[in-house]
C-alpha positions as CSV (number, residue, x, y, z in Angstrom):
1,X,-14.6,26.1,15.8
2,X,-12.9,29.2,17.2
3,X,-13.5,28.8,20.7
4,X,-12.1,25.0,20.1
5,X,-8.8,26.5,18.0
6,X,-8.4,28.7,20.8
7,X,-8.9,26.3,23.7
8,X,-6.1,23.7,21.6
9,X,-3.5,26.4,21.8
10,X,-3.8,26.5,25.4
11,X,-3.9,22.9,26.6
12,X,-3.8,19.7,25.5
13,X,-6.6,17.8,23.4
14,X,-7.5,15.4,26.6
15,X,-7.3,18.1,28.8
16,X,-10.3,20.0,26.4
17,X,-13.7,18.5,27.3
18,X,-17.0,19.4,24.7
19,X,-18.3,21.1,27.5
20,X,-15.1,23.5,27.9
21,X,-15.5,24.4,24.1
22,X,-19.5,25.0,24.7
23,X,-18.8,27.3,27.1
24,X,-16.2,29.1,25.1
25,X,-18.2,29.5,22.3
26,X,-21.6,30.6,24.6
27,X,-23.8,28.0,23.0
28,X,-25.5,25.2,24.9
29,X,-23.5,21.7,24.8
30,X,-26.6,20.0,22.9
31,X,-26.3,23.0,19.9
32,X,-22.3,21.9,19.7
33,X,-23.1,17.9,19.5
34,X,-25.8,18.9,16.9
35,X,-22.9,19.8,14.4
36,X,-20.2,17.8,16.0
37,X,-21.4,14.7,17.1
38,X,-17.8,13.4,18.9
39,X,-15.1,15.3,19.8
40,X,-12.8,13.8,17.1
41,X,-15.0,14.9,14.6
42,X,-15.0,18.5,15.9
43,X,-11.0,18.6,16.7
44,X,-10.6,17.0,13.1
45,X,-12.7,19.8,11.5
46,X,-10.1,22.0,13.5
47,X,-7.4,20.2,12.3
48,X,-8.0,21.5,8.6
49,X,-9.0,24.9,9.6
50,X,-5.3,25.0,11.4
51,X,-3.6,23.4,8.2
52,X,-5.4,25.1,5.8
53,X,-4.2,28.8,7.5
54,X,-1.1,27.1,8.3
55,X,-0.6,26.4,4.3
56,X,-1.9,30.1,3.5
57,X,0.6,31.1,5.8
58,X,4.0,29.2,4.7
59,X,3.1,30.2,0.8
60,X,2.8,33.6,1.8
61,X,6.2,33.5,3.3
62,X,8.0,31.6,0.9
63,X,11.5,31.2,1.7
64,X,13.6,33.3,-1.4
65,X,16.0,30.1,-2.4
66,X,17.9,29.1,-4.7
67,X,17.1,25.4,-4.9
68,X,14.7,23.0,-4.2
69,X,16.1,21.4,-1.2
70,X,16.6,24.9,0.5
71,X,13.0,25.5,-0.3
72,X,12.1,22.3,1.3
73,X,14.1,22.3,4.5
74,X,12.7,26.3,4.7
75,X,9.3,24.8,4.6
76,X,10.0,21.7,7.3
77,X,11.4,24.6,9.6
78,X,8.5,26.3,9.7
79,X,6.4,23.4,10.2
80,X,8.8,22.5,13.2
81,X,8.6,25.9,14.7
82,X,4.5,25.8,14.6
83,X,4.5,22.5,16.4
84,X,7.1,23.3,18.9
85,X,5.1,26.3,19.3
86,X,1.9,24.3,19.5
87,X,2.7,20.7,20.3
88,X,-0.8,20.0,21.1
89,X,-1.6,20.5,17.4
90,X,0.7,17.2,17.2
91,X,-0.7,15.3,19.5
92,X,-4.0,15.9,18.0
93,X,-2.9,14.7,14.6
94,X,-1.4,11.7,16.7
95,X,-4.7,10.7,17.9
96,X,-6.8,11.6,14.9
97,X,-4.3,9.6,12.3
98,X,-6.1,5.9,13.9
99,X,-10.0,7.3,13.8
100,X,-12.2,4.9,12.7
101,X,-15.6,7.2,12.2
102,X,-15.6,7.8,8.8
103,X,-16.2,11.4,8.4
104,X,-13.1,12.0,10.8
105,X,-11.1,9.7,8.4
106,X,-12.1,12.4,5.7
107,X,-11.3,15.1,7.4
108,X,-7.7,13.6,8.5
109,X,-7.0,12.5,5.0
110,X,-7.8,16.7,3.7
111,X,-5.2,17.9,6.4
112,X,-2.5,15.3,5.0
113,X,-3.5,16.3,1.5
114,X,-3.0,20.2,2.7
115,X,0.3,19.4,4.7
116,X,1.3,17.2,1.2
117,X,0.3,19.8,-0.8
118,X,2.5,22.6,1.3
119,X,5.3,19.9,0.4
120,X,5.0,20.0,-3.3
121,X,4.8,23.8,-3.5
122,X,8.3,23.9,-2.0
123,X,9.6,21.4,-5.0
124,X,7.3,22.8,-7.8
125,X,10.5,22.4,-9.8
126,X,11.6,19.3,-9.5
127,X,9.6,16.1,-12.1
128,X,6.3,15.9,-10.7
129,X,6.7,12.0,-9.7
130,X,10.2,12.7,-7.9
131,X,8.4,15.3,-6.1
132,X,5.4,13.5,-5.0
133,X,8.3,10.4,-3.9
134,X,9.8,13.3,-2.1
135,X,7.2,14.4,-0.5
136,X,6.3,11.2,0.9
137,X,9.1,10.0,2.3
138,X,9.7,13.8,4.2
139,X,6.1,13.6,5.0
140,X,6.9,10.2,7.2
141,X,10.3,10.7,8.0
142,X,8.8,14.2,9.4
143,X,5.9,12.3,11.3
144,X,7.8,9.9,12.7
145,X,10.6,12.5,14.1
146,X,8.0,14.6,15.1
147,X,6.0,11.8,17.3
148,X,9.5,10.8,19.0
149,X,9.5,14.9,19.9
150,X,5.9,14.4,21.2
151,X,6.9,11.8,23.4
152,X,9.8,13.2,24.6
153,X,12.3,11.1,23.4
154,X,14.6,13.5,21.1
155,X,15.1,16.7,21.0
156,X,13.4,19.9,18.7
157,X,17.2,19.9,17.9
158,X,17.4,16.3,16.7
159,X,14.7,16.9,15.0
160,X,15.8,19.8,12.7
161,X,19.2,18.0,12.4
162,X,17.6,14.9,10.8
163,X,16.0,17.3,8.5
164,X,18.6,18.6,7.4
């Protein structure tokens, strides 16, 4: 999983074959397809890893505000700067969100829980039903911003100013 994590910060998901990440990690390719049986299924299990230190990460830093919104923008910031910083994470989540095998489907649906859930924490003062509406509509409006940066058709800049 390390060796993978590692490899993903430094190129692109189709750039990274199983064999790359067996070599990485010094075990032989058959040990790696023994616990990851597709590459989906081992970039998904990544996936969660990343989201769940990511999470760990932006509650650790809480942004000091004043209001919910402020909390919430403070929280889409940082999960802007991560993916500029690592657009291959996005691209990733790009190719994992239309997996069919069903463990990967599992393991997608945990990282939107955990990226839902890092959401919520930045309105845990607002009704709990407004809050999970909010979340859902920043959760797409983010994804859909996010894939138009991936592709190259906005800016990082556009991006945060439709955020706002």
């Amino acid at each position: 999983m390390e060796a993978a994590l590692r490899l993903l910060e430094e190129r692109s998901y189709d750039q990274i074959q199983i064999r790359d990440i067996a070599e990485a990690a010094g075990v032989a390719l058959g040990t790696l397809y023994r616990y990851f049986p597709s590459k989906e299924r081992l970039f998904a299990e990544v996936l969660v890893v990343w989201t769940n230190d990511f999470e760990s990460n932006v509650r650790g830093r809480r942004a000091v505000a004043d209001t919910p919104e402020e909390r919430l923008i403070a929280t889409l910031r940082r999960v802007c700067r991560a993916f500029d910083r690592y657009p291959q994470f996005f691209r990733l989540i790009m190719v994992l969100e239309v997996a069919t095998d069903p463990p990967t489907v599992e393991l997608f649906r945990q990282h939107s829980e955990r990226f839902n859930e890092t959401l919520l924490a930045a309105l845990s003062d607002v009704e709990p039903d407004d809050a999970r509406d909010i979340a859902t509509v920043v959760s797409s409006l983010m994804g859909s911003l996010l894939r138009s940066l991936t592709l190259g058709l906005v800016s990082m800049r556009f991006v945060l100013d439709q955020l706002d």
